[in-house]
N, C-alpha and C positions, 0 to 999 in steps of 0.2 A: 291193548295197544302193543305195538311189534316190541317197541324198545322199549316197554314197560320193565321197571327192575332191575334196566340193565347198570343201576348206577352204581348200586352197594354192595360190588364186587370191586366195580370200578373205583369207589371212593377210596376205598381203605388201599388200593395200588397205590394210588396217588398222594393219600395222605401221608404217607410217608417217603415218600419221592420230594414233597412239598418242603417238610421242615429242615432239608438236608442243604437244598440249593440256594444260590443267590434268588433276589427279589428280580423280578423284570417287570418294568413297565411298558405293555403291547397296546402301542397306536392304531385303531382299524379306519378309514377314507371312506368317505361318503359310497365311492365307486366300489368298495369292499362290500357295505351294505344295502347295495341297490333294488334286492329284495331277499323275501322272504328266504330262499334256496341259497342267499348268497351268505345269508346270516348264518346260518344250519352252516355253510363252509368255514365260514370265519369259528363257530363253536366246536366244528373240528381240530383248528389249531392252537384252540386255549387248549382244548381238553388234550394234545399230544405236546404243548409245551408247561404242561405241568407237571409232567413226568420231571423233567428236571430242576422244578423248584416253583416257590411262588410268584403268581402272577398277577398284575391289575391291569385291570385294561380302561381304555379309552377310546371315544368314539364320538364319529361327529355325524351329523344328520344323515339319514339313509338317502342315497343317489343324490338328484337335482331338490331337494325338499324346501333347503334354505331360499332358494332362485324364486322357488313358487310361493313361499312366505311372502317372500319381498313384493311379489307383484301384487298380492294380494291386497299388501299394505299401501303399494301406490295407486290400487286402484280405486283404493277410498277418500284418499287426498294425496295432494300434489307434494306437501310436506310434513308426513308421519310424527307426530312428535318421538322423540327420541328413548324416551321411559319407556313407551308401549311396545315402541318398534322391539326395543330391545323383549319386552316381555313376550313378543308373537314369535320373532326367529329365533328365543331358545328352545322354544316347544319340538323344535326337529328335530334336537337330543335326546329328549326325554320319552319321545317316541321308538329310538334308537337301542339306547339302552333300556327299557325294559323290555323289547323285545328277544334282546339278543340274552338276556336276565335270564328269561322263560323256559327260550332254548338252553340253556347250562342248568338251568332248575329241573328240566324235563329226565338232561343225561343222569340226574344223580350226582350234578356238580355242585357244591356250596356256592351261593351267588344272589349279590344282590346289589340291584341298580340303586345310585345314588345321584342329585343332582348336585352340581356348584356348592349347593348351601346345605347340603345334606353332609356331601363328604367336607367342609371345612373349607373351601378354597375360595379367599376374600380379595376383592380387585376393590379399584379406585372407581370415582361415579362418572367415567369418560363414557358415556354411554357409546357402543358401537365401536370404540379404541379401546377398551380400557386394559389394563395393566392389572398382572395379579401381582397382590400387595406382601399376603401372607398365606400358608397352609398350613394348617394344624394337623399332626400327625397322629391324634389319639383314633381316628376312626379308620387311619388306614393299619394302626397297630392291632388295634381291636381286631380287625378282620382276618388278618395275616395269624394271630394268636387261635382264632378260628378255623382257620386253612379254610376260607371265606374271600372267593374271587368276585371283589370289587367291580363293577361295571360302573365307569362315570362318565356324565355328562362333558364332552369337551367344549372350547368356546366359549365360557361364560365363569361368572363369578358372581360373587353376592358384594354389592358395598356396604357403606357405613349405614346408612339408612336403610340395608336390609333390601333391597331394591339388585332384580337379575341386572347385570351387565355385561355385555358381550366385549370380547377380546377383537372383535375383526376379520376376514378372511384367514384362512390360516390355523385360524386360534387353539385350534385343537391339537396340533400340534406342539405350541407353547403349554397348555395345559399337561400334556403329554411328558414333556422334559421336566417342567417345573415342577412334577408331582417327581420323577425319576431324581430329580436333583436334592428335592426336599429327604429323600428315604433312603440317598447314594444308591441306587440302583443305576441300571443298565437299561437303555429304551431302544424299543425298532420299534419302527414307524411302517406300516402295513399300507403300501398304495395297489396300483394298477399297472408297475412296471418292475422293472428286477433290480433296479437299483439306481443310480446317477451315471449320466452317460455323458460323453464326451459332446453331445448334442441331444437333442430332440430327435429318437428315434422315430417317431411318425413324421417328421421331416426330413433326416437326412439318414437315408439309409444302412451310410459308411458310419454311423454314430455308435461308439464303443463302451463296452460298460465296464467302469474304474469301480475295479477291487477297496481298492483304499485312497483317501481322499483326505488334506489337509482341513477343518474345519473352515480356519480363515478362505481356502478356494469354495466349501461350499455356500458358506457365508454371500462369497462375491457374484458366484453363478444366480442364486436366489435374488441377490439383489438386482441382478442386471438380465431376469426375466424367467432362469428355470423355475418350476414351480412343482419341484418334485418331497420340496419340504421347504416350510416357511422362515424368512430370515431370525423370525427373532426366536424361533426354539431354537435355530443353530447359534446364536447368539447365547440363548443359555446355555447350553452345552460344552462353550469353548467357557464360560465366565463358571463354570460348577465342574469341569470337567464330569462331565456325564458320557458315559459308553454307547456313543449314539451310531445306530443302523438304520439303512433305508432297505427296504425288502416288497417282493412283488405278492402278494396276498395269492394270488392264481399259480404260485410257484413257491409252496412254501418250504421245500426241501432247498430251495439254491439260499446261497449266506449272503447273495445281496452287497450291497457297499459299504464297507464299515470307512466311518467320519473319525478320523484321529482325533484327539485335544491333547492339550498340555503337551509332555515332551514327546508323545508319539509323531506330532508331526512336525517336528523339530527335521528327523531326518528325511524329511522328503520336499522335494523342491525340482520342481518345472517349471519352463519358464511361461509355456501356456497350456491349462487344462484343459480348456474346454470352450465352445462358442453356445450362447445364452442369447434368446430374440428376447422382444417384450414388445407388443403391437402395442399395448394399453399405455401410450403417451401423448400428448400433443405439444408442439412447441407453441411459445406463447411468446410473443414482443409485444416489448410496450413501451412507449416513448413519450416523454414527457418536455411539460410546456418549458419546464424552468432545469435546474442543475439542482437543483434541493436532492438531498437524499434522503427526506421522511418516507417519500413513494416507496421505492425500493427497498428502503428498510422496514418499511411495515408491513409490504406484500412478503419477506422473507419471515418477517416476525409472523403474520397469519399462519402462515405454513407451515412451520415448524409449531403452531399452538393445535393446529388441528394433525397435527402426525403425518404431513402428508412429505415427502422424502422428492427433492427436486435436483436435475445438473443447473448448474449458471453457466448455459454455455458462451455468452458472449457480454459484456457491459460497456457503455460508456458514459459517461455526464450524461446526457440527456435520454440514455435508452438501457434495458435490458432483456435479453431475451434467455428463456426457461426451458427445460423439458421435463417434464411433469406429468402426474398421471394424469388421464381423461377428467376424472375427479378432480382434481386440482382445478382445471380451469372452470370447472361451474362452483366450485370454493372464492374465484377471486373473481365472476361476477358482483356479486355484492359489494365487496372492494373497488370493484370500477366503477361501479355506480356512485358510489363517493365521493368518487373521483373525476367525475365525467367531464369538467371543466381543464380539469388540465392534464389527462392520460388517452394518450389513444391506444390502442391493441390490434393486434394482429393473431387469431387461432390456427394452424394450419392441422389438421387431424389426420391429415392423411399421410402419416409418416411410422414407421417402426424405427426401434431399436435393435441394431445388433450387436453384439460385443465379443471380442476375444478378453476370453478370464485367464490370471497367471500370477506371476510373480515379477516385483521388480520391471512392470510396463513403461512406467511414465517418463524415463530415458531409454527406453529402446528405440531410437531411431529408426532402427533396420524393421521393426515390426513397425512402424508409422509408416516406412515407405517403400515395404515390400505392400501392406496392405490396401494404401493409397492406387499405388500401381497396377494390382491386381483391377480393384474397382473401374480405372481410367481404362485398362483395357479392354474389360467388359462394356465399356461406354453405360455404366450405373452411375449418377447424376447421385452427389453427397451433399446432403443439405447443411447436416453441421457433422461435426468430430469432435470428440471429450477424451479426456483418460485421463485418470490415474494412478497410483501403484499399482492396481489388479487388476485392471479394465483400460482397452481402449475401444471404443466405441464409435460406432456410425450412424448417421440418421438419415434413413432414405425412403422413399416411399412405398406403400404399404405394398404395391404388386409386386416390390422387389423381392418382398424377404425371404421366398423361397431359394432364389437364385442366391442372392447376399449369404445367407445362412450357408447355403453348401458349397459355396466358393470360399468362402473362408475357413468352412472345415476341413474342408480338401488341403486345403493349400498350409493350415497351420496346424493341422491335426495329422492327418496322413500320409505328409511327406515331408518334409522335415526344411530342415534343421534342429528344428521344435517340437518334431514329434513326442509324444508323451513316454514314460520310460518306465510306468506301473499301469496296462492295463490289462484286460483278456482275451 
């Protein structure tokens, strides 16, 4: 074999390069691991970032893998119970890491794949949401004491009954921080782009790539539809102060976006960063017989039991109406069906999200009616309008959001007043 032997030259480089550095915890994206060739890439850059110290990595199902789990699961019943589902779509990991295991076994790199429950890492029994609870630190000390590169399963957790549980879209991510927070390490996050950009670079071509970046902004961009790293690892991050990167796997020499916390992003403040879509919504009205607020309070009580994150963009006595993800409204089917006697509904789906992210939004007038304005003159039809402290947002329909996305990057990205004052 060519690269037979080449490792125990390589080892001993390294092993002492290992015990000198900080810890890093390396996130690799499905899109990182979409095959074989891309794996062998990704085991290029443990093996050239452990020259500067130890590292554990993380990783989430290779390419589209979870997508075809799922189909798989719906195509044997219309409603998967929740235990199994969870026990089919962790299997994408564990195919993940041990292959990428093999590869770092092959270089003469110390390495060994762990799942959820192997490496310690304990979540609540929310099957398909769940929340990791606790992490035990003895198996990632063990390894590290080893100069032993950890490969874990991201997305999942073991509960109390011993039983896998997935974290949700994302979750590897969360996995990712919460292992970095647990050991004070330092985390990047390894996608398919060079870092957080002022937009949707495969949408709006003038879209800029931010150097450095307030947590709380990436926080808001995530929630209001970037999906370059999931809200709630940024969430750990700003709550453990973790030294969090976003970085492009296909470009691993560039440094990517570093996410300030605690008082690093004290000194930085724009009033807008960034414009964020999110197609995956539907508004939802729903009007009711009487003035009672059980309705409304129970459909907001549903929501929030099943995790699911909604605007209230408009209410009155006898009505409200929702923006919510697609999911949400097949959640509050059964709820209306409860309810069939005295709720009627309205779904409209054919709407996106778009948002200007910032600072200090929800008394800026001049951005409500420089942005209003813009819209009216393009003659773009707004369904509804929300904002925030971080977010003002519009909801128009879905053929718009190309045009909506890069007229408001233009216009509050590129040319000012508001133009941004940290990017490259």
């Amino acid at each position: 074999m060519a690269k037979e032997n080449r490792g125990s030259a390589a080892l001993a480089t390294l092993a002492n390069a290992r015990s000198n550095g900080p810890v890093s915890v390396l996130k690799f994206g499905g899109s990182s691991l979409k095959s074989i060739a891309r794996i062998h890439h990704v085991a290029d850059i443990i093996e050239r970032r452990l020259k500067d110290g130890p590292v554990i990595v993380v990783v989430s199902a290779m390419g589209d893998t979870t997508d075809h789990l799922l189909d798989l699961a719906f195509r044997c019943c219309p409603t998967p119970d929740p235990r199994e589902l969870d026990q089919l779509i962790a299997t994408g990991e564990q195919v993940a890491i041990s292959l990428l295991a093999m590869c770092l076994l092959f270089r003469g790199i110390k390495a060994r794949s762990c799942t959820a429950g192997q490496a310690g890492i304990f979540a609540d029994s929310s099957h398909s949401r769940a929340r990791i609870t606790h992490i035990e630190r003895d198996v990632f000390r063990s390894a590290l004491t080893k100069e032993e590169v950890l490969v874990i399963a991201g997305f999942q957790g073991v509960d109390p009954d011993g039983d896998i549980t997935t974290l949700g879209r994302g979750g590897s991510d969360t996995t990712a921080v919460a292992i970095a927070a647990r050991l004070g390490a330092a985390c990047d996050i390894y996608t398919d782009v060079d870092g957080l950009f002022t937009a949707d670079p495969n949408r709006v071509k003038t879209a800029k790539l931010i150097d450095e970046v307030p947590s709380n902004i990436v926080l808001a961009l995530a929630r209001a539809g970037a999906q370059v790293v999931h809200p709630r690892a940024v969430d750990l991050a700003r709550q453990y102060n973790v030294p969090l990167r976003i970085r492009n796997t296909f470009q691993p020499d560039q440094t990517g976006t570093s996410v300030l916390t605690g008082e690093q992003e004290v000194e930085f403040y724009n009033p807008i960063w960034g414009v964020a879509a999110d197609p995956d919504v539907s508004i939802v009205t729903l009007q009711f017989a009487d003035t009672s607020t059980d309705v409304p309070l129970g459909i907001l009580r549903l929501l929030s039991e099943q995790g699911i994150a909604c605007d209230v963009c408009s209410t009155s006595p006898s009505s409200i109406t929702l923006l919510l993800p697609i999911v949400g409204a097949r959640v509050l089917v059964e709820y209306w069906e409860r309810h069939a006697r005295t709720t009627k509904y309205t779904i409209d789906d054919d709407v996106v999200r778009v948002s200007i992210v910032g600072c200090g939004l929800a008394g800026r007038l001049d951005v409500h009616s420089r942005l209003l304005q813009l819209l009216a003159r393009e003659k773009i039809s707004v369904k509804q309008i929300a904002s925030t402290e971080q977010r003002v947002s519009v909801i128009v329909k879905e053929s718009d959001l190309l045009k909506v996305e890069g007229l408001l990057h233009d216009e509050f990205i590129c040319v000012g007043p508001l133009a941004l004052a940290s990017v490259s």
